[in-house]
Residue, then its C-alpha position, 0 to 999 in steps of 0.5 A: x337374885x341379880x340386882x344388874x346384868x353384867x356380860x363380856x358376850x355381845x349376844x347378851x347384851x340387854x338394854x341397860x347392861x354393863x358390857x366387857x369388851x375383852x380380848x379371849x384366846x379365839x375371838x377379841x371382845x373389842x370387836x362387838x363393841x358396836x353390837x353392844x352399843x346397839x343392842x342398848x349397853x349402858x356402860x362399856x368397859x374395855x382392855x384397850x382403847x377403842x374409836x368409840x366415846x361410850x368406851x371407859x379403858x381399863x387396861x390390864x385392871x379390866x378382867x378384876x372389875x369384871x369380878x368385882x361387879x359379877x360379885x356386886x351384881x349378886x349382892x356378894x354372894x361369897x361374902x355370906x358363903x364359907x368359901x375354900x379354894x384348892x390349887x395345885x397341879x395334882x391333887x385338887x379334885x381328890x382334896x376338894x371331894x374329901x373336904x365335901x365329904x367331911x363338911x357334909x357328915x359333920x352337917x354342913x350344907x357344901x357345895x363343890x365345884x371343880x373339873x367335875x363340874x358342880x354339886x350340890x344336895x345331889x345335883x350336878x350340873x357341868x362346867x367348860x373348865x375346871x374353874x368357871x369364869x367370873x360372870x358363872x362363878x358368882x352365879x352359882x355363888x347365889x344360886x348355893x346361898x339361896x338354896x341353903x348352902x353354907x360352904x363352897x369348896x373349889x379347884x382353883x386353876x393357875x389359868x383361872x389365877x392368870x386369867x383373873x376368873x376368881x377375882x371378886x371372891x371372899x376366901x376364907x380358906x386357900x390350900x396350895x398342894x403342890x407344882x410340877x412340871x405342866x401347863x406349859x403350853x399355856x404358862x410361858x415358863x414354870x416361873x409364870x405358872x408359880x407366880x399364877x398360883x402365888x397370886x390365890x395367897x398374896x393379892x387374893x388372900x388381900x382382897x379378902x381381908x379388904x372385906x371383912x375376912x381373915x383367910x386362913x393359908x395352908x401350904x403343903x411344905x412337902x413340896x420346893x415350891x411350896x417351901x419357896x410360897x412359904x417365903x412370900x406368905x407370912x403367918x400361914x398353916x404350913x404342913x409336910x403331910x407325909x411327915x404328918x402320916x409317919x408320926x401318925x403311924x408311929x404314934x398308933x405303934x407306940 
């Protein structure tokens, strides 16, 4: 149950909202400030400074307080949930449905969420990116806890990292699968697009441990960029799933 309304849409804006004005790739939220003011907004936060007394300036710090409080509005949903995030270019919806399925056959509750949209207990329902943003995720969040769930398993995009759409969470376990090549149109260099995924195992896997939680880290080290996660994460699971799969095999023959 939300304890308060938390938006970045004027067109949501209740008396007594929190409202983020936020600059987005196609509108900037700075813009309907005025709206908000009028609509009965009791708190105002910004990215940027803006003509209007009522605005606190957060700067670049104003898309990680969004997550905070979506978190915060719903009483910590991910705090009481067993949360597992998958990122990678390639592989998260396949390992994200293959956690599913174990975790449900051995009689956890779990939810998933990813470029498929949701499900849970048989119901789906449809997202506009593989990771929703903060205000929906913690949403859903409260929606699984209240209906039993004890798991979420999840795609984590380097966009939703960038953009700050995962912040607020509770991890317990984070997965990095692999990094090739992709998303450039977004990512200004394959650099970028590495420090994005970096950011799910250093200022996240912190964040989490702030609130109680130790997070467990695993990087597939079949990967370069995997090896070079290693260096900047300590005390992590490291696997080579391939050299996993030969000793498997080799173990059976023998």
């Amino acid at each position: 149950m939300r304890k308060f309304h938390v938006t970045a849409h004027s067109k949501e804006v209740i008396p007594g909202s929190i409202f983020f004005a936020l600059k987005g790739a196609k509108t900037d939220g700075h813009q309907f400030i005025a709206e908000a003011i009028a609509k009965g907004a009791a708190t105002i936060y910004t990215e940027e400074a803006t003509p209007f007394k009522e605005a606190i300036v957060l700067g670049k710090s104003a898309r990680k307080k969004l997550g905070e409080l979506a978190s915060a509005a719903y009483d910590h949903p991910s705090h009481h949930l067993k949360m597992i995030g998958v990122t990678g270019t390639s592989g998260k919806t396949t390992t994200t449905y293959l956690i599913h399925h174990i975790l449900t056959e051995t009689g956890y509750s779990c939810a998933r969420i990813g470029t498929n949209g949701t499900f849970f207990k048989g119901n789906e329902g449809g997202t506009q990116n593989t990771t929703p943003d903060a205000l929906a995720l913690h949403a859903l969040f409260d929606d699984f806890k209240a209906n039993g769930a004890t798991h979420v398993v999840m795609e984590v995009s380097s966009h939703a990292l960038d953009q700050e759409r995962v912040w607020g969470i509770e991890w317990d376990a984070v997965a990095f699968l692999n990094l090739s090549p992709e998303h450039l149109d977004y990512h200004p260099s394959l650099e970028h697009y590495f420090e994005a995924k970096s950011k799910l195992f250093l200022e996240h896997v912190t964040f989490s441990r702030s609130n109680g939680k130790d997070p467990k880290k695993i990087i597939n080290t079949a990967h370069d960029f995997g090896q070079k996660l290693t260096k900047l994460v300590p005390h992590s699971f490291f696997a080579d799933p391939g050299k996993q799969m030969r000793n498997l095999r080799a173990t059976a023959q023998g």
